[in-house]
N, C-alpha and C positions, 0 to 999 in steps of 0.2 A: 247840227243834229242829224242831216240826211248823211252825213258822214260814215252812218253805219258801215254801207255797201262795201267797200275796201275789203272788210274781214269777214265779211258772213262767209265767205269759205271757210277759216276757220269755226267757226259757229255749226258749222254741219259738216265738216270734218273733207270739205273739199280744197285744200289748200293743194299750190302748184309743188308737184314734185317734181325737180326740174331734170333728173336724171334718170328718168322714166322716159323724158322724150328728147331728149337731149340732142336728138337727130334731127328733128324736126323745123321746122323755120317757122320765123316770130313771127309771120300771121298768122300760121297755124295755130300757133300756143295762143297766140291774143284771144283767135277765136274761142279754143277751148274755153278758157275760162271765163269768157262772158258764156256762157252756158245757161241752160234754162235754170239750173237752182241759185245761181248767183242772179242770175236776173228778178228772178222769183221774190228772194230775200229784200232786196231793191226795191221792190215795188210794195210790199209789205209792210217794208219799214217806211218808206214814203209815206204811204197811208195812215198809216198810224204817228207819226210824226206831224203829217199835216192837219189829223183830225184833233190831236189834243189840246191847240189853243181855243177851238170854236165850243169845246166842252166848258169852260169858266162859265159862273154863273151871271156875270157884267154882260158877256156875249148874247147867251141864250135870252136874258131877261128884255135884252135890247134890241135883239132883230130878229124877223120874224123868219120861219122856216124856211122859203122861199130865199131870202136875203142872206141864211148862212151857207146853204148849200151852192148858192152863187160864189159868199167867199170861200168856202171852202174848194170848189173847184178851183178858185185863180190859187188861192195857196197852194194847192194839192200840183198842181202845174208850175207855178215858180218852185217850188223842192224839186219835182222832178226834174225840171230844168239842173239844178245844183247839183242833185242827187248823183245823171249821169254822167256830168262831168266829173266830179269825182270819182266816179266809177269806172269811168274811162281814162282817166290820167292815172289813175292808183293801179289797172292792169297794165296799163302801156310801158309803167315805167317797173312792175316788178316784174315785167317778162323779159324787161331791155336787160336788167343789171344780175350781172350772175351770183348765182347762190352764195358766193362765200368770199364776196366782197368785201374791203373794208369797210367799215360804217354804211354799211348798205339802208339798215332801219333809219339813220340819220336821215337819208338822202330821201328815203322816202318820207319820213315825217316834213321832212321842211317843204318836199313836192305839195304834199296834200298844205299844209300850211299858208302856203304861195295861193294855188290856185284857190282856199277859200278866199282872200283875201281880192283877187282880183275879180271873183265871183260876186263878191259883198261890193265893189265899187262897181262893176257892170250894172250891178240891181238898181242903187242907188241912183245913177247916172241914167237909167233907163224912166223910172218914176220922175226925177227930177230935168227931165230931158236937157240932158247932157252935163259937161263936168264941171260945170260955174257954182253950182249952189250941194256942193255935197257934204258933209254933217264934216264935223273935227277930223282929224286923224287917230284920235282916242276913241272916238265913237265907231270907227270904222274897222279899228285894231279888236275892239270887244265882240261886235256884231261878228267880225270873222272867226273869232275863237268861238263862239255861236256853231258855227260847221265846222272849225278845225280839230277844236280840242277831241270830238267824240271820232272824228275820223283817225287821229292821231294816237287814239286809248288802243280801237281797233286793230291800226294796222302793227301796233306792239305784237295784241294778244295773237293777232295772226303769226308775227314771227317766231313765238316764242311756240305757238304749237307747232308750227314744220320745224322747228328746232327739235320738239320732243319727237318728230317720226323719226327727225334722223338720228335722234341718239337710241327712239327705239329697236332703228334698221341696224344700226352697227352693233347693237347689243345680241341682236339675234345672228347677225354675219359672225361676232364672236363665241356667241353659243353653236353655231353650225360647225364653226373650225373645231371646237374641243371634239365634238360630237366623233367629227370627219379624224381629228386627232386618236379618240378611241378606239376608234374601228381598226385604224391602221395599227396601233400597238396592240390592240387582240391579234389579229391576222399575225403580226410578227411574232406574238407569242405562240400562237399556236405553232408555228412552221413551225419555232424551236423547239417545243416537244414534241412535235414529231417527227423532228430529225433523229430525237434523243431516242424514240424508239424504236426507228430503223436499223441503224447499226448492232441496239441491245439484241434486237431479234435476230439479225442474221447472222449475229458474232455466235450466237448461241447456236444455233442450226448449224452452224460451219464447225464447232466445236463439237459438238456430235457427232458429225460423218468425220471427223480425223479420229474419234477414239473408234467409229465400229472400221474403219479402218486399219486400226492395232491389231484389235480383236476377229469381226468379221468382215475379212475383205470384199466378199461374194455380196454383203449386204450394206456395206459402204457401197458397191458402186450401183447398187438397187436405190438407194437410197441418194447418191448424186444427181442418175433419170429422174427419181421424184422430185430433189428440191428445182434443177432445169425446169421442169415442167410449173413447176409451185412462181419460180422467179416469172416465168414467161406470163402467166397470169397478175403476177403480185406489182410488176416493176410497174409499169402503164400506174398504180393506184397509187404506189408510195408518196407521191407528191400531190395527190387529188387533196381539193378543200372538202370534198364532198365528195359522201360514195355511198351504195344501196347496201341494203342490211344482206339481199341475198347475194352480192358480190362476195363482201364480209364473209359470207355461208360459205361459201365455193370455196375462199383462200384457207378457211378453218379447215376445210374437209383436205385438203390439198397436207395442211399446214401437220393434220393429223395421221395422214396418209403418212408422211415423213416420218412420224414419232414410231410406227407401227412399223416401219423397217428395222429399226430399232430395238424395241421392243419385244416384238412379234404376239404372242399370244396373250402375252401378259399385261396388252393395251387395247382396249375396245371402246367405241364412240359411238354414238348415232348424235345425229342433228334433226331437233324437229321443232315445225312451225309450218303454218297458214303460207299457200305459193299469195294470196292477196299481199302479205305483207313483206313481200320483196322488194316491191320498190319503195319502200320509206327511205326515209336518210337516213344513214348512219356514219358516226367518226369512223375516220381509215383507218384501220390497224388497231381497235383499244379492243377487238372481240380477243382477237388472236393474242394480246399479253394476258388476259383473261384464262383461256387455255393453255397457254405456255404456264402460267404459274398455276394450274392445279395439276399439270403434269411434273413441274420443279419441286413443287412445295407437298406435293399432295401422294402421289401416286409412287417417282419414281423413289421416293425415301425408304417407304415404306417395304420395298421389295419383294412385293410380290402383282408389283403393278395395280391395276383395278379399270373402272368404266369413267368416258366421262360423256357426260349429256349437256349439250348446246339448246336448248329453247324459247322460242320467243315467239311472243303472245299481245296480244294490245287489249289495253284495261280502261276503257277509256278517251280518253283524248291523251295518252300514254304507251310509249312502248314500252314493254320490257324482255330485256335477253339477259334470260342466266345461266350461269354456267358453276355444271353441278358435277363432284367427283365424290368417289367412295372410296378416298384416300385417310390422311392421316388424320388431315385436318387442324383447324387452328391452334388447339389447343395441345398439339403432341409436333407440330410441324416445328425443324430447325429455324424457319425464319416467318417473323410476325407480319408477312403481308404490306411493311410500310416502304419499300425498297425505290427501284425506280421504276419498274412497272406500274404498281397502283398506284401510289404517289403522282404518275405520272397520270394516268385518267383519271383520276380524279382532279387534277389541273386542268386539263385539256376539256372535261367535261365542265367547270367553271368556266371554264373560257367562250366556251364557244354557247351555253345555255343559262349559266348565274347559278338561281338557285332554279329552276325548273326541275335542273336533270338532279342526277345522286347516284353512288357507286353502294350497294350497301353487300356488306360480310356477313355469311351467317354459317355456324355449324349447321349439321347435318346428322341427323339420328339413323342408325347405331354411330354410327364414325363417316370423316368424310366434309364436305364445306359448300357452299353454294356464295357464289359472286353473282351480284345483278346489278343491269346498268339499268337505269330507269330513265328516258329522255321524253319529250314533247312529240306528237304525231306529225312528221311532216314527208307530204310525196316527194317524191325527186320525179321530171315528166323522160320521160322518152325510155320506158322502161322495159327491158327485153323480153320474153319469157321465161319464167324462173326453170332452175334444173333441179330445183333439192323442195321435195316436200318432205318426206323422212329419208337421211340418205343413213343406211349404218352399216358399220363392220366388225 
């Protein structure tokens, strides 16, 4: 019955993890675990083990208060006597054998088994001074299962709950790998759309300066110093996982500075926004297909050019930059907006926010469209001094 001690680690949830200290040397572990709430449990359960025969009514009716708390201390002192040998063979021996042993609970069931049994003749032969006159062998087999069977129930229940940490620990190592598994196939998806719209943008910019090249060579090579200048800026970010909204400003203004070679009068921009909100985060490169396709889709169809306006504002625990032309707009434009530019931030914004962020289309009265990216507020630290409060031309 003192047989508890073995498992009250499991009982209060102190069971030996053996690969937690796995460095360590067995009298250090030994010690661990006799520890004060294993000992605590010990003594507890001794107590109350010892106290519940003197509670019967034969007992109390029979001796008087004096005479039981005399027995009760010898009793309370023979359990503890048994108590801590069991509690010291049943640590000794689950700190000796390693965690994932064969028949490891076997080995400990039969320890604890043994040593009640050699406990129960010690007792015997102590009362009967010495080994001449000790009860049957039946009598001595039942008297030990007296202390074995409950020590034996325990050090199950103990096995079976460090069995449940560790299938709780590897449940959670395999929920951290998917996690770790996610991350790393966002990250990969996202390079890939951003690879996809590297090339789209600078195929297009390259394709420009060869037509005003046909046309206006004097503003082809005005327009070469611009995009130099644009790349010397632009290359350092192409590959960035991260970048500030006012860098994003600068490449726009750089980006638009280009179109206006082109162009000439019949293209006008200003950019405006709060220098505070400079340094947020913003994706690389999704401002600038934003602008490329209301100068594509929007302005240059229409032929007689128009304006376009860059803005961005924080609403909240929310950014938003839109981007607004007074061009043709959705509903007169050759192409519905679903290509590989916005298709593509609109991925990219999936990817890198879920649902937080959102790309949203809207016309624009008289004529004309407004694109807005709507993301989450977050600083990027080390942030320069911004250069664009309103910049226009």
């Amino acid at each position: 019955m003192i047989a508890f001690f073995p498992s009250e680690a499991a009982m209060f949830g102190f069971s030996r993890l053996a690969p937690l200290h796995s460095g360590d040397s067995y009298v250090a572990r030994v010690v661990r675990a006799l520890g004060w709430q294993r000992l605590a449990v010990v003594a507890l359960v001794t107590i109350l083990v010892s106290t519940r025969p003197l509670l019967e009514a034969d007992v109390v009716g029979f001796f008087t208060s004096v005479e039981i708390a005399i027995l009760w201390i010898e009793l309370f002192a023979e359990m503890a006597l048994i108590a801590a040998v069991l509690a010291l063979g049943y640590t000794l021996l689950d700190e000796a054998l390693p965690p994932r042993m064969p028949l490891r609970l076997v080995i400990v069931c039969a320890m604890l088994l043994g040593l009640s049994i050699v406990m129960t003749v010690l007792l015997y032969a102590h009362y009967a001074d010495g080994f001449d006159h000790l009860p049957p062998p039946l009598r001595l087999v039942a008297d030990s299962l007296r202390w074995g069977l409950p020590a034996i129930v325990l050090a199950v229940i103990a096995d079976m709950h460090h069995r449940a940490l560790q299938t709780d620990a590897a449940a959670h190592a395999v929920e951290r790998s998917h996690e770790q598994l996610g991350r790393d196939e966002t990250e990969q998806q996202l390079a890939l759309l951003q690879a996809q719209i590297e090339p789209h943008f600078l195929f297009n910019v390259l394709g420009n300066v060869r037509r005003l090249y046909r046309t206006q060579p004097q503003a082809g090579a005005g327009a070469i110093a611009n995009l130099m200048c644009y790349l010397r800026a632009a290359l350092p970010q192409l590959r960035s996982e991260h970048a500030r909204l006012g860098d994003e400003l600068e490449l726009v203004r750089a980006y638009l500075g280009l179109f206006q070679v082109r162009m000439g009068a019949r293209l006008s921009f200003s950019i405006q926004t709060d220098q505070a909100l400079h340094g947020i985060e913003f994706p690389p490169m999704l401002l600038i297909t934003l602008v490329e396709n209301a100068i594509k889709h929007g302005l240059e169809p229409n032929g007689r050019g128009g304006e376009v306006l860059v803005r961005a504002k924080r609403t909240g625990q929310l950014l938003e930059v839109a981007v607004l032309d007074d061009g043709l707009g959705f509903a007169s434009a050759a192409s519905d907006g679903t290509g590989v530019g916005l298709a593509n931030v609109r991925r990219q914004l999936a990817a890198r926010y879920g649902s937080q962020a959102r790309l949203a289309l809207e016309s624009r009265s008289p004529r004309g469209a407004c694109a807005t990216i709507v993301i989450p507020l977050r600083t990027l630290p080390d942030v320069g001094p911004g250069r664009l409060e309103t910049a226009s031309a």
